[in-house]
C-alpha positions in Angstrom: -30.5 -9.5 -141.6 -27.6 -9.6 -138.8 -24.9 -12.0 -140.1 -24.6 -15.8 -138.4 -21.4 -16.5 -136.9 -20.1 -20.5 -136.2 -17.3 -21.9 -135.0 -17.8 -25.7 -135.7 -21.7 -25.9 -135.0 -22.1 -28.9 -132.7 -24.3 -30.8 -135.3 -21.4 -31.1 -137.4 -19.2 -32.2 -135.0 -21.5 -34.9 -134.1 -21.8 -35.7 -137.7 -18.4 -35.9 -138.0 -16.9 -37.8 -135.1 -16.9 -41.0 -136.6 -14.5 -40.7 -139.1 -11.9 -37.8 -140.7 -13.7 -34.4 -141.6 -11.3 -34.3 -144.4 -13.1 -37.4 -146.3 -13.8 -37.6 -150.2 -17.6 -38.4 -149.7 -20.8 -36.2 -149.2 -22.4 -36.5 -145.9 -25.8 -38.3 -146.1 -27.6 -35.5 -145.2 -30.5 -35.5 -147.7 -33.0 -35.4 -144.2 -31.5 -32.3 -142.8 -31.3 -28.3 -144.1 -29.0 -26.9 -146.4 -27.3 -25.3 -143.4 -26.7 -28.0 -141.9 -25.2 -29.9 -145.1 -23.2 -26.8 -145.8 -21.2 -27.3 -142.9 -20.9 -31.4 -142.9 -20.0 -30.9 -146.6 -17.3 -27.9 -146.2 -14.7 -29.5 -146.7 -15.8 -32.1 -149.9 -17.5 -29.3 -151.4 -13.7 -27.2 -151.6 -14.9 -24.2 -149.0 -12.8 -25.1 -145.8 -12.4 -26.8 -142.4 -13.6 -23.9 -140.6 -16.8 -21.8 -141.6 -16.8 -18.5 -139.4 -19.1 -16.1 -141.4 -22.3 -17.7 -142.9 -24.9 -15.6 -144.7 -28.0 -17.0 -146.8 -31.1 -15.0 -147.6 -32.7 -18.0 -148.8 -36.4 -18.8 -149.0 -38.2 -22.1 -147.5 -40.1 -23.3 -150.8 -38.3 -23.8 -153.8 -37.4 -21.0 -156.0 -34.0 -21.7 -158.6 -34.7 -21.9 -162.0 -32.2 -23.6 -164.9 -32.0 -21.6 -167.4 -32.3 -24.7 -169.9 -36.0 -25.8 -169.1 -37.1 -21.7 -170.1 -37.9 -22.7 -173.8 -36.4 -21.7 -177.4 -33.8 -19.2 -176.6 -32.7 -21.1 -173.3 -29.4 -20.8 -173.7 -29.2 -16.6 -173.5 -31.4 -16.5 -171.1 -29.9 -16.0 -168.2 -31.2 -12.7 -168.0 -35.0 -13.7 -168.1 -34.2 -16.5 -165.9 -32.7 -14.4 -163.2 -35.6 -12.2 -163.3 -37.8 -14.8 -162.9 -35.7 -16.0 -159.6 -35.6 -12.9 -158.5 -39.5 -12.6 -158.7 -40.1 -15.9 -157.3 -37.7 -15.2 -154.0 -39.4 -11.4 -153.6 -42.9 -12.7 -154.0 -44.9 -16.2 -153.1 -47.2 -15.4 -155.1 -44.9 -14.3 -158.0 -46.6 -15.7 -161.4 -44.2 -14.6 -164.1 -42.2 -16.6 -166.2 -39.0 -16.2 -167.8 -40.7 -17.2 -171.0 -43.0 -14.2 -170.3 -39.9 -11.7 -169.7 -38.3 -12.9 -172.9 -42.0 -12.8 -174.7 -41.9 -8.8 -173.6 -38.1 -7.9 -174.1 -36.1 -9.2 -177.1 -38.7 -11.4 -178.0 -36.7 -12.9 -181.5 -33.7 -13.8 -179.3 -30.2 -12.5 -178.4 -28.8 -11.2 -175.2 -30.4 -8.9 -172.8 -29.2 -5.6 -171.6 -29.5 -3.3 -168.7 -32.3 -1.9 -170.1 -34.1 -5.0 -170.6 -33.3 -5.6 -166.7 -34.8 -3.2 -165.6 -38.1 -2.6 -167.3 -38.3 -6.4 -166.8 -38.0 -6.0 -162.9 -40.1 -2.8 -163.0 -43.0 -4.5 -165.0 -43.6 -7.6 -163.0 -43.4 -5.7 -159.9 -40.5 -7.0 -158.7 -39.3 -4.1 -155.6 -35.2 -3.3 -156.7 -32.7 -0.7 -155.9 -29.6 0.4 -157.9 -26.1 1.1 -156.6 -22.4 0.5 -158.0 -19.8 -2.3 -156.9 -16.3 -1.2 -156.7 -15.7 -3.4 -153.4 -16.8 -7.4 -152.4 -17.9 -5.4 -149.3 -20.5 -3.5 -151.1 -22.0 -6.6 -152.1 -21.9 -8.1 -148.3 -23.5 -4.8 -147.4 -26.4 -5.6 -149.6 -26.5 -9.4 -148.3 -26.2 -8.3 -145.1 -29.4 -6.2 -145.3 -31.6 -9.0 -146.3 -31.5 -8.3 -149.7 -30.1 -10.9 -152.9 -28.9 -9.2 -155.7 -28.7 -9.6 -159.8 -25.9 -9.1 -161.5 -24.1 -9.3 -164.5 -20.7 -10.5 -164.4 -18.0 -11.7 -166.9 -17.5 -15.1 -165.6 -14.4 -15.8 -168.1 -12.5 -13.8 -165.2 -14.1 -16.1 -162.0 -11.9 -18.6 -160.6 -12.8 -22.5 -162.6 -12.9 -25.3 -160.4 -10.5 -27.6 -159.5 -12.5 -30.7 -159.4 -16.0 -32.1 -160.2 -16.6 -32.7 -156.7 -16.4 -29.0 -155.2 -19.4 -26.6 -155.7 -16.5 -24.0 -156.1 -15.9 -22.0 -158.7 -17.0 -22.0 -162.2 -17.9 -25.3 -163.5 -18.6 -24.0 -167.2 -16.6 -22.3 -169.9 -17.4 -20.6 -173.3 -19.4 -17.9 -171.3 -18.3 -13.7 -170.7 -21.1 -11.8 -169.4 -23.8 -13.6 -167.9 -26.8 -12.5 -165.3 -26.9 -14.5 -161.8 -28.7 -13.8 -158.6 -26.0 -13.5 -155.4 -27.9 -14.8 -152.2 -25.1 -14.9 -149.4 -21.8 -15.6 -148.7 -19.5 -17.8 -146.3 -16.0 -16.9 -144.9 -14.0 -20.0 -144.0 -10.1 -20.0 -143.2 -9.6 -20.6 -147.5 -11.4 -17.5 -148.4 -14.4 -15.4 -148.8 -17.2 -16.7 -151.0 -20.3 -15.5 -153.1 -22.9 -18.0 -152.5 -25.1 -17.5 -155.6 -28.1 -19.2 -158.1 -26.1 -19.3 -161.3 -28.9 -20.1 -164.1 -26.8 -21.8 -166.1 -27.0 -25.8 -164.8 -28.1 -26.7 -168.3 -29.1 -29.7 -167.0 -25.5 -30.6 -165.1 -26.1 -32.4 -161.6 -23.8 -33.3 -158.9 -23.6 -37.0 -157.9 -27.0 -36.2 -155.5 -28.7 -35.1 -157.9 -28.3 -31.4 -157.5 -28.1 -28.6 -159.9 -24.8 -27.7 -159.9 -26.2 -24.0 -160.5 -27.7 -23.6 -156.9 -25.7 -22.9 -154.3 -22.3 -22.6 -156.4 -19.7 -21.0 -154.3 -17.4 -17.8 -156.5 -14.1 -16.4 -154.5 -14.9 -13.1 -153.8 -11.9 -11.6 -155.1 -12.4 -13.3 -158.4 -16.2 -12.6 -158.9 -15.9 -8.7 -158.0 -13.3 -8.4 -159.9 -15.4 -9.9 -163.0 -18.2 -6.9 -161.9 -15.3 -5.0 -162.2 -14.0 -6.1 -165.8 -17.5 -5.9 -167.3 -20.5 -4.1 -165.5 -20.7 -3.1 -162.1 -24.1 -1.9 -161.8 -26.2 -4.1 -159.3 -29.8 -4.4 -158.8 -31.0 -4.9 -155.2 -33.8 -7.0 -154.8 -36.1 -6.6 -152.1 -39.3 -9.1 -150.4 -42.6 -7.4 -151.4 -44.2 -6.1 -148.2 -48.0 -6.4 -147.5 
């Protein structure tokens, strides 16, 4: 997938003309796509004036799952969650659960593991590749081929927030390792940033009603690093083909 480059798309300057692009408040854009309310919102949501680089390898139906509606042991299952993104975004017709990956792998509870990973993503059909991250390039690399990517950072070592308005950095605490899907990435004038489905919304909503899990922004530097620190094996994900 060849990477989108903008310099100030001419729907957000229309969008903004009216007023300061540096204002406090969400633009309205509930009517247009994500794209589009990326850009409006840059600024509000803590990634920058200026968005040069965008890259999402999103899907058009609806396929982020919070870890906290995926039944008794919810809150470790990050990893059966992301599997079930994952399966979801490779596959329409994906009809796996991540109550059915946790039914076949560590049933009783507790964390998963690589090897619960991938015999999880190997199982359910779900087409994946391997490598190693020892650069925030390697995982633009991936991105840029059209391609999302599990992983399992420690997101102790991720930048927090710096208020409950941006969609920047971690919003949570109290958590080291932890499996998420990366999906794209945006370079502004600020910095270089993961865009990612973090499972772990728990229920937490921004004031439109948003998960604040999908489509959270992590500082590159930060989040590779946290690969880094704790496992930097990656699993490629990849659309089924007919």
């Amino acid at each position: 997938m060849p990477r989108k480059t903008f310099l100030w798309p001419l729907l957000f300057i229309l969008l903004t003309s009216c007023g300061p692009t540096t204002s406090s408040s969400e633009a309205p854009l509930s009517s247009f796509s994500y794209e589009e309310q990326l850009y409006a919102n840059s600024v509000t949501w803590g990634l920058g004036t200026t968005i040069t680089e965008y890259v999402s390898n999103d899907r058009d139906y609806e396929w982020y799952v919070d870890q906290q509606t995926t039944g008794t042991y919810w809150n470790v299952n990050c990893g059966p969650t992301s599997i079930e993104m994952a399966g979801r975004w490779a596959n329409t017709d994906f009809a796996y659960t991540a109550e059915d990956a946790r039914a076949n792998y560590r049933s009783t509870g507790g964390w998963w593991y690589d090897t619960d990973i991938h015999g999880a993503l190997t199982q359910f059909g779900i087409p994946h590749t391997t490598s190693t991250v020892s650069y925030a390039e390697d995982l633009i690399n991936i991105l840029d081929a059209g391609k999302i990517v599990l992983v399992n950072p420690d997101m102790s070592q991720v930048t927090e927030q710096v208020n409950d308005t941006d969609r920047v950095g971690r919003y949570y605490s109290d958590i080291t390792g932890h499996y998420l899907i990366v999906k794209g990435y945006v370079i502004s004038e600020v910095d270089t940033y993961f865009e990612v489905y973090d499972p772990w919304s728990a229920g937490a909503v921004y004031a439109d009603e948003t998960l604040k899990g999908k489509n959270r922004y992590y500082d590159a530097a930060s989040f590779t690093n946290s690969l880094l620190l704790w496992y930097t094996k990656v699993y490629s994900i990849s659309a089924v083909t007919a």
